[in-house]
N, C-alpha and C positions, 0 to 999 in steps of 0.2 A: 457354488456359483450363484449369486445375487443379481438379479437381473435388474435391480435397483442401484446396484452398488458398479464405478468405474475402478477395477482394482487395478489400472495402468493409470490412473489419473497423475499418481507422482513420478511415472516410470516415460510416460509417454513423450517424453521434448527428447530423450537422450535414447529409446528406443532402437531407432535406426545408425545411432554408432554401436550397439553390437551387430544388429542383425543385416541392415541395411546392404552389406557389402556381399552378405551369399548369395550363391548365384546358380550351385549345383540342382535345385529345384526346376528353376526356371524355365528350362529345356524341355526338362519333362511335362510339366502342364500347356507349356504352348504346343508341347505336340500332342496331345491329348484334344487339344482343338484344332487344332490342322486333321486331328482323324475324324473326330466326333461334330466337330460344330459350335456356331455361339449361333444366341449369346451365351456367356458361362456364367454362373453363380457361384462367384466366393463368396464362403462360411468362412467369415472370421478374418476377415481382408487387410483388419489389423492397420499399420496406414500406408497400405498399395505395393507391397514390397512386389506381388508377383500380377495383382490388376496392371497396375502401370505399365512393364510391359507385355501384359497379355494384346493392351487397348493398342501399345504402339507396334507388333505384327498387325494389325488390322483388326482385332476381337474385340467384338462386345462384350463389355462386362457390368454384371452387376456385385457391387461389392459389398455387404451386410456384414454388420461388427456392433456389437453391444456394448462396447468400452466408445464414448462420445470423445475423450481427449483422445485416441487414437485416432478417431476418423478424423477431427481437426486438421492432425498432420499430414491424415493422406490429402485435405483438402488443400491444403498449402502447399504441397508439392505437386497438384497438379495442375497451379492455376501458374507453374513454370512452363508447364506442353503444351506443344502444340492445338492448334484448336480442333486438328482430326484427331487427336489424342481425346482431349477433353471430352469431345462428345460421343464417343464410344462407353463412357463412363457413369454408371449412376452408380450412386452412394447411398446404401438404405441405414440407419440406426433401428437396430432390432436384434434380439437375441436369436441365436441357430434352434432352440428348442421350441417354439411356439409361434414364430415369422410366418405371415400369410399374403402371397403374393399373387397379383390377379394375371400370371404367365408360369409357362413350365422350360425345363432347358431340356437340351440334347448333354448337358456339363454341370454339373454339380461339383465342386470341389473342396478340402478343405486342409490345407497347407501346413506345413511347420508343426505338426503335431500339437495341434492347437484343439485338438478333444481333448488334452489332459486338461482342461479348463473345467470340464462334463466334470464332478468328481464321483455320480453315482452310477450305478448301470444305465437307473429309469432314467437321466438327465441323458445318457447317451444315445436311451433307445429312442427318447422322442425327437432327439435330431436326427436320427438316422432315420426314423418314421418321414418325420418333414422333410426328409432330401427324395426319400423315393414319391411322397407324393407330388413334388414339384421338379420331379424327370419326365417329359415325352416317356412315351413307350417305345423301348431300346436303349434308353438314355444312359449315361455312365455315370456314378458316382467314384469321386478317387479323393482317397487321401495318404496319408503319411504321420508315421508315429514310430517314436524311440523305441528301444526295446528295453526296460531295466535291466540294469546291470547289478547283478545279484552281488556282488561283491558289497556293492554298497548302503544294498537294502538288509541281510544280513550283519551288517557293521549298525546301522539305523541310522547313519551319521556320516555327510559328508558337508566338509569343511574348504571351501574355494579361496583363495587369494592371490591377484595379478596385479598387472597396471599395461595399457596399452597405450600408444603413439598414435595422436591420429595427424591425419595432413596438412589442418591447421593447427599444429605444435601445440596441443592441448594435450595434456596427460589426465586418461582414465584410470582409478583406483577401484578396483572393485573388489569386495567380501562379502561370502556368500556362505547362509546356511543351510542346510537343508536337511529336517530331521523326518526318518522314514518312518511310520505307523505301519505297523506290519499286520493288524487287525484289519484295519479297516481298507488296505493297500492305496493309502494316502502317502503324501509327500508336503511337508510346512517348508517354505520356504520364505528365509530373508535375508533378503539383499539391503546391502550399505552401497552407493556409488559416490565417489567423491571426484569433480571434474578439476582440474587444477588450466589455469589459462597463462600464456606465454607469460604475462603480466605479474602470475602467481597468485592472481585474484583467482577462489573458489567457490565451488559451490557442491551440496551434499543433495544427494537425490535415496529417499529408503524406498524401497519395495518386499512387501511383506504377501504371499497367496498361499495357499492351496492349491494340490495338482493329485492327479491319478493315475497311478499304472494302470496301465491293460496288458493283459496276453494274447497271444494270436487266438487261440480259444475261445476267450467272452467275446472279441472284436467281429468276431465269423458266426458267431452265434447272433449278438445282437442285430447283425446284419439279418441274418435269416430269419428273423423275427420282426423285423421292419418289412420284410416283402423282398428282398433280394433273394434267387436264388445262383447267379452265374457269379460266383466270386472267386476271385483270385487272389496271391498274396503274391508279392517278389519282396527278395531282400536289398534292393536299391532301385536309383531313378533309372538302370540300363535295363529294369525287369531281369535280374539274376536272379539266383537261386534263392529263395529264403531260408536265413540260416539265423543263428540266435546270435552267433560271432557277429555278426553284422552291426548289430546295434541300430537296424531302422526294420521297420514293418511300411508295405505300400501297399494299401488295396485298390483292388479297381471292383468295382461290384457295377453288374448292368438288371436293369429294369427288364 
């Protein structure tokens, strides 16, 4: 991860037609401030999928994301809200591993599994360092992350191809690859997206990254090593059981 470099720069216009429309997150983090408090600090806010409406229950949010074409789009979608909206809302550009901000929260967050961005341990442990120093004392840090699915990591190789509808009659093509390093417990992925318009005019969008597995194991550790000691793990947004079936990891760690 290149804190110089925007690696959603060609991915970021077309972003929120895959992600835009989940919603099962959602709940979870606004309750998390209905318990804990704002203002909240999203890590990696990406463009506003869960700020947006954090600000519109009534939360302060700050939202920090080190991809610039990302925040563009959060910026554009929310100069459609309302003006209580808006100004519940700052927008910081700055990386999660080294951000220095002159406030602390009661909410620290970091959504969508979006530390697989971190690819080393040290890149995880010093955002996980920056989130404990910038919590209140008691404050919660929460996030969410996949769990590998070993079938695929074992295979080194998984091979994606769909096309989806969206509701204005555009057809999405997407292929996707994604080859597993099993040394280094890396993930290369590239994406092809091709948008096709009612008209049949198109347009091709590449996205090419890097990503990291983590186990519940380095995650609870590197925690403990940033200064958390009260952690928890559930396997969903209802705080179940955590299980490997699952396919999601949820930590809540407090200050």
């Amino acid at each position: 991860m290149n804190s110089e470099s925007d690696e959603y720069e060609d991915f970021a216009e077309i972003y929120d037609v895959f992600y835009g429309t989940l919603r099962d997150d959602i709940d979870f983090y606004c309750g998390l401030a209905e318990k804990y408090g704002d203002p909240v600090l999203e890590l990696g806010c990406g463009t506003g999928r869960i700020s947006i409406p954090l600000a519109r229950r009534g939360y302060r949010v700050v939202g920090l994301d080190a991809s610039k074409s990302m925040l563009e789009i959060f910026k554009k979608k929310l100069e459609k809200e309302p003006n209580e909206v808006r100004k519940r809302i700052e927008i910081i550009h700055a990386d999660m591993r080294d951000f220095s901000l002159d406030k602390k929260f009661p909410l620290i967050i970091i959504p969508f599994s979006s530390i697989v961005h971190l690819t080393s341990l040290n890149d995880s442990l010093k955002a996980f360092t920056n989130a404990y120093n910038h919590l209140i004392k008691g404050g919660v840090f929460a996030f969410d992350v996949f769990i590998p699915k070993y079938e695929y990591i074992t295979k080194r190789r998984r091979i994606e191809f769909y096309t989806r509808d969206t509701d204005e009659g555009k057809r999405l093509i997407l292929w996707e690859r994604a080859e597993y390093d099993l040394t280094n417990q890396l993930i290369h992925v590239d994406r092809l997206v091709e948008i096709v318009h009612p008209d049949n005019e198109s347009k091709r969008y590449f996205w090419k990254t890097t990503l990291r597995w983590y186990t519940k194991s380095e995650l609870e550790l590197l925690l403990k090593l940033a200064g958390f000691n009260n952690i928890k793990v559930y396997g969903d947004f209802n705080l179940g059981e955590y299980r490997y079936e699952k396919g999601k990891m949820v930590f809540i760690a407090m200050k």
